[in-house]
C-alpha positions, 0 to 999 in steps of 0.5 A: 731715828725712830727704831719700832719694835712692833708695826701695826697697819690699821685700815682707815679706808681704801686710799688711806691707812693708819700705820702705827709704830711702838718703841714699847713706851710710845705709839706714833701713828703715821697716816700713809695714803694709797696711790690710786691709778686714774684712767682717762675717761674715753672722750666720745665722738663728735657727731655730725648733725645734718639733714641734707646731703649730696653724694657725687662721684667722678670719672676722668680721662687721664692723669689730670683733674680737669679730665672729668669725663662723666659726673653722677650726683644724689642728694638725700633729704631727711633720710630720703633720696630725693634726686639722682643723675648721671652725665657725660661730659666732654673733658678738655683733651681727646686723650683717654688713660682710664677707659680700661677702668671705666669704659668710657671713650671720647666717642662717648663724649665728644657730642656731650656738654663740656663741664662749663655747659654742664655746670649750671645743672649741677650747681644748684644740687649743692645748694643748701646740703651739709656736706658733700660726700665722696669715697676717697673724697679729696680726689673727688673734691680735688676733680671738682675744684679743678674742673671750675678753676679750669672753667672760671667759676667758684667750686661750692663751699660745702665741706667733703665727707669721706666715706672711706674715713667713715667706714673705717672708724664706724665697722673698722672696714679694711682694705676699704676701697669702695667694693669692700665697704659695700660687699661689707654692708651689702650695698649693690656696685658696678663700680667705676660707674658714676651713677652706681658709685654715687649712690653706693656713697650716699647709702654708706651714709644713709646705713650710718645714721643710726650710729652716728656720722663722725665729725672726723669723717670730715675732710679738713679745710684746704 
């Protein structure tokens, strides 16, 4: 075993050095290597290319899905608001839970169009958008998904956007029901009316665009 009586560190370069060692009659030079840290690279976001969208929200009599008792919708094309509407709709029980919320009642409903007399209104709105927007987008799609498995027709096929998920990775906005991400980017609400709730939705995507709309945004697939 090798006993220096001298130890000499020469620099070669920053990962690497020579060390030399001296016994007095030879020198043996030994290459030594640096370990380096390596940091991961922060992998950026994928962003969603769109150019049309539609913003819908709900509000429900009661507990069920199928309870839609009023729908608003807005579709905005290239940046654009190019269409906004707002209907009741009578839902399929005379049982009202959530008026205290929204003040609708069955008086309100009881001479408007059932969600299968309404449908044919609103299907065509969806047609040819990216996505669907919503704040807290699986009740709403879930709402909309019941109301046309209650009434036998095909719920489109568009995938659902949350504004919520958006809100929350874009200005890391919490809590972030509705309210607080329009109070935050100053957007106008009456929340828990349809028309009102559905275009602040559409605005929250619209203030996005500049700095990109998240792909995780996106509801996953059911």
């Amino acid at each position: 075993m090798l006993s220096p009586t001298k130890l000499l560190f020469i620099p070669y370069h920053l990962k690497q050095f020579y060390c030399a060692y001296s016994n007095g009659e030879k020198v043996y030079f030994i290459i030594i290597k640096m370990a380096t840290r390596t940091t991961s690279k922060k992998k950026k976001p994928e962003l969603l290319q769109f150019k049309r969208f539609a913003a819908i929200d709900f509000e429900t009599a009661d507990y069920g899905r199928d309870s839609a008792c009023a729908i608003a919708a807005v579709v905005v094309d290239s940046g654009e608001i190019i269409y906004k509407g707002c209907s009741f709709i009578r839902p399929p029980r005379r049982e009202f839970v959530f008026s205290y919320l929204h003040g609708i009642t069955w008086e309100d409903v009881a001479g408007q169009p059932s969600f299968k007399e309404f449908w044919p209104k609103l299907r065509p709105l969806f047609k040819d958008v990216d996505f669907i927007a919503a704040h807290n987008a699986s009740f709403d799609r879930s709402v909309l998904h019941a109301c046309c498995e209650d009434c036998g027709v095909a719920a489109p096929e568009s995938r659902f956007l949350c504004t919520m998920k958006l809100a929350r990775r874009l200005w890391n906005v919490y809590p972030t029901k509705l309210p607080d991400v329009c109070r935050h980017l100053n957007i106008s609400l009456h929340h828990h009316d349809a028309a009102s709730d559905a275009l602040a939705c559409a605005k929250i995507v619209m203030e996005a665009v500049d700095k990109g709309v998240p792909a995780s945004a996106m509801l996953r697939d059911r």
